[in-house]
N, C-alpha and C positions, 0 to 999 in steps of 0.2 A: 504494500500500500504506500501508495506516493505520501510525501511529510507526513510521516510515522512522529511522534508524539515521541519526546528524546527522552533516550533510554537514562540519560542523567537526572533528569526528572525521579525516577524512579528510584534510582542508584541514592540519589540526595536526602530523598522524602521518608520517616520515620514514623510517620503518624497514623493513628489509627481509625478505626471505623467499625460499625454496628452491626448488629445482625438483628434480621426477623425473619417472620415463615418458618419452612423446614431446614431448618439451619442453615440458610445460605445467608451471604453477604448483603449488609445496606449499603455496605461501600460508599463513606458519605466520610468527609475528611476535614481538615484545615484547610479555611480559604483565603489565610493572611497571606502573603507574597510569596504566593506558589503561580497566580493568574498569567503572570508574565512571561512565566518561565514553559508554565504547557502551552500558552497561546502561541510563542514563539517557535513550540515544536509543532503543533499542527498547520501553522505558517499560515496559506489563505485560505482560511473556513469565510466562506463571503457569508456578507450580513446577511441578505437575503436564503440564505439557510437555515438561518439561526428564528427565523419564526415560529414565535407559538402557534400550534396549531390542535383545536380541539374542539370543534366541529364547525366540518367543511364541504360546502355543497358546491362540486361544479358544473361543468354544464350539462351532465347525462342522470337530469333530475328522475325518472322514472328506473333508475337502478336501485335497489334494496342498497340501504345506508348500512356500510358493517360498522359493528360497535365493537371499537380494539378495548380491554380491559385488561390490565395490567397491576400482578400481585406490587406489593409496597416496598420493592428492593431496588436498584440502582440496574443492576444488570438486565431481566425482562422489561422493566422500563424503558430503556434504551432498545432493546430487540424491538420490541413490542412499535415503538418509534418507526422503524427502519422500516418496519413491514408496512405501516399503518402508512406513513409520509408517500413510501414507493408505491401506494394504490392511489393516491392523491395524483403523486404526479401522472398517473396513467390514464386520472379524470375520473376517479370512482368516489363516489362522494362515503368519508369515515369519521366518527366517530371516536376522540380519546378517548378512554376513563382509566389515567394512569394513580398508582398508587392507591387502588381501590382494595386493598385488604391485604389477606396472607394468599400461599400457593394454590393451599385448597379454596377458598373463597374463592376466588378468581375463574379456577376448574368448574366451580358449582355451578357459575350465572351462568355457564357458557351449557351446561349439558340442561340446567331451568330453562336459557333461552334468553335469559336476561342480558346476556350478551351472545357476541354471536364470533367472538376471536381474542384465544389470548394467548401465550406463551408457557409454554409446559416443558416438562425433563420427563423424558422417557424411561428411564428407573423407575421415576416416583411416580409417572400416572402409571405404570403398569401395578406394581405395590399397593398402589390405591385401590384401582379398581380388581385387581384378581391377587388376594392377598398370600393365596398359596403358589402363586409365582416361583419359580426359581431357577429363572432365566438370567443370564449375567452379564453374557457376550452384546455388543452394539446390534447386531444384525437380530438375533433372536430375541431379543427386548424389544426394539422396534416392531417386530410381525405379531408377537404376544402382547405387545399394548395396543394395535389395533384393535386384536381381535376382542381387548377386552375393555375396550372403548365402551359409554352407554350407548343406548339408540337414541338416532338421532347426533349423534357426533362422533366425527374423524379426524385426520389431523393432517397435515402436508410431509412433505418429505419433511426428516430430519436434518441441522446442519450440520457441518462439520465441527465447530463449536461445541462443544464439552463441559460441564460443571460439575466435576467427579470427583471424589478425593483423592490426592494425590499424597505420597510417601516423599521427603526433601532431605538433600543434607546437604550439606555445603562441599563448594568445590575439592578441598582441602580432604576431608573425611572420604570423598567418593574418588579420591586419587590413590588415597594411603592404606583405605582397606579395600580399594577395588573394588567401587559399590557402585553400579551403573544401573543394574535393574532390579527388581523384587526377587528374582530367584538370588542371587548376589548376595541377598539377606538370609537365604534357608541355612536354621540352625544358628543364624549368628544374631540372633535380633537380641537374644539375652543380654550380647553385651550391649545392647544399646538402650540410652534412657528417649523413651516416646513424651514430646510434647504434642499440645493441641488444645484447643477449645474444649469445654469441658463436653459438650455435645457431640462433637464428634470423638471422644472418648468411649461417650455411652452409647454409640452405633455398636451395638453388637453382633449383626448381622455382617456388616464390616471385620470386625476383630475375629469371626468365628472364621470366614470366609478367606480373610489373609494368614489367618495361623494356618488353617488348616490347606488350603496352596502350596504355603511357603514354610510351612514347619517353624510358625514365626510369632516369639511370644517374646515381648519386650520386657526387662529386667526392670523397670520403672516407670513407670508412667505417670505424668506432668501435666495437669490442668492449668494453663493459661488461659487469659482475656478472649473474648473476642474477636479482636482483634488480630487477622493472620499476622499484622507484623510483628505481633509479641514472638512470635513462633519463628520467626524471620531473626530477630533482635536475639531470641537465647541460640537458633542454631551458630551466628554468628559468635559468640560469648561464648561458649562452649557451655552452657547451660543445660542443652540437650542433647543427642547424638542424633536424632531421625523427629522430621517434623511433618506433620498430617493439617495437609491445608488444601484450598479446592484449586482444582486445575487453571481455572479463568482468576485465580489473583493475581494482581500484579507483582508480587514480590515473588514470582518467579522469573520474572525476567531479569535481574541482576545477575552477572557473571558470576558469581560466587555461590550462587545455588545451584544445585543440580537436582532435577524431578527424576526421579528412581521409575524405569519403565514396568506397566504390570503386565509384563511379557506373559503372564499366564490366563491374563485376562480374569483375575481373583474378584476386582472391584467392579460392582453393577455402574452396570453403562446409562449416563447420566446428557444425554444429546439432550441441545436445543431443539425445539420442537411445536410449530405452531398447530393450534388446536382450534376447530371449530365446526357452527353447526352445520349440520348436511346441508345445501343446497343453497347456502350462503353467499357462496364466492361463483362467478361466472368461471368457463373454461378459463378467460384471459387471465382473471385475477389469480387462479390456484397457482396457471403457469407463472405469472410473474413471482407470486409469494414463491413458490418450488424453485426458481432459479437464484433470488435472493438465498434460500435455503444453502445452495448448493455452493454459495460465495463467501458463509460467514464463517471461521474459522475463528479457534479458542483464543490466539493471538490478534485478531480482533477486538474479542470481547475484552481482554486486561487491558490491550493501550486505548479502547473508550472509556472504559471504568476510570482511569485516571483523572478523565475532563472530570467527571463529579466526584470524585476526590479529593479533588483539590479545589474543589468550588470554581472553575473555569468559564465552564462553559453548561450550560444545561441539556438534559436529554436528549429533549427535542433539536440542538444545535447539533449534538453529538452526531445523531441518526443521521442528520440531513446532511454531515460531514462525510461519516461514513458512504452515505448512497454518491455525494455527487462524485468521490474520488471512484467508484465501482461505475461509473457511468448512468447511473439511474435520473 
């Protein structure tokens, strides 16, 4: 992506940020004299981008108005953006309603009807709706959450775009023990002390699922903050040995971390994933939404997360940054 959002930004920035929902990120940060320094990296987001936009009628008035609803975190807020704006510019008249609850609220109005489009993870609607799931892989999560879709709602392609838990340890530790991927770890997690959020501690379907892959049971375990860069700030400190934080945070793009691959595919697959009602979206718009889909990548979603991070730029700036650099 052309004027990529400067990774010194990143590398500089220490502060933290909130969570709601199913334990994902609010990703909402310090916005004292951080402005300058991400503006400078996203370089020309034209003004005429940067507009609010939350309900929009153009000129193909006899089209069903979709109504985008988006759970109260920073990340499908932004997706949710991208999708909603690129059917605007296409002339499809939509409807925001950003920040309108938690993951599941969001999922509810869509399968009620009360809305008609929002932003889902494929792990978790499958888990939701079919709770004896136990599907893990990307490919077989995706065809088992279709199938266990309500009536009355389906979803579009998946992106490439990822919000999964991911295993970190700093460049240093994954040179000196040789630690590249999760098998890397089988048998040795003992020596290692596990930090994280105290939530993603108590996934136990996680813990049961990576011990039992990788022969993998951590000699300590460290409940920090909320915030992923606690987790970031002790790997750094040597506070911890191995850190559990989600794939789309930004504090994996410093050189100094390294994200541990789950070459075994241990950890349920957690894809972006727009959700809505049958017969909602016209042929054009599925395809349009489907081809966005197919554009969004996990490295997307951390250097947009940054704009509201650091209080830069808003959402809706963010999304209409994103599309105009993809051509939309």
């Amino acid at each position: 992506m052309a004027g990529r959002l400067s990774l010194e930004v990143i590398r500089a920035d220490r502060r933290g940020r909130g969570e709601e929902g199913r334990g994902r990120m609010l990703r909402t940060g310090d916005r004292a004299g951080r402005c300058a320094m991400v503006l400078a990296g996203v370089g020309a987001m034209a003004l005429s981008g940067c507009q609010a936009q939350s309900s929009i009628v153009p000129a193909h008035r006899d089209d069903p108005v979709v109504v985008v609803e988006t759970a109260s975190f920073g990340e499908v807020e932004i997706v949710g953006h991208i999708y909603g704006n690129a059917l605007v510019r296409s002339g499809s008249r939509v409807t925001a309603r950003p920040q309108a609850g938690t993951q599941d609220e969001v999922v509810e109005s869509v399968v009620t009807g009360e809305a008609t489009f929002t932003i889902g993870f494929t792990g978790e609607l499958l888990r939701t709706f079919d709770e004896n799931s136990t599907e893990v892989e990307a490919d077989e999560v995706y065809t088992a959450m279709m199938a266990a879709l309500p009536e009355g709602v389906t979803a579009a392609d998946p992106a490439p775009a990822e919000d999964a838990p991911v295993y970190a340890v700093t460049r240093h530790t994954s040179e000196s023990r040789d630690l590249r991927t999760m098998s890397d770890l089988a048998g040795r997690c003992g020596d290692f002390t596990l930090g994280a959020r105290e939530e993603a501690l108590a996934d136990r379907e996680l813990a049961t699922s990576v011990g039992t892959t990788y022969d993998c049971g951590f000699g300590r375990r460290v409940a920090l903050g909320p915030n992923p860069r606690a987790v970031f700030d002790a790997l750094r400190e040597g506070e911890i040995g191995v850190g559990l934080v989600q794939s789309a945070d930004p504090v994996l793009h410093p050189e100094d971390i390294v994200a541990l691959d789950d070459d075994e595919d241990a950890v349920l697959a957690q894809h972006l994933v727009p959700v809505f009602r049958k017969g909602s979206l016209s042929e054009d718009q599925l395809a349009l939404v489907n081809r966005i889909s197919g554009e969004l990548t996990t490295e997307d979603v951390r250097e947009l997360l940054l704009g509201v991070e650091f209080g830069s730029a808003t959402p809706v700036a963010l999304a209409n940054y994103w599309l105009d650099e993809h051509g939309y």
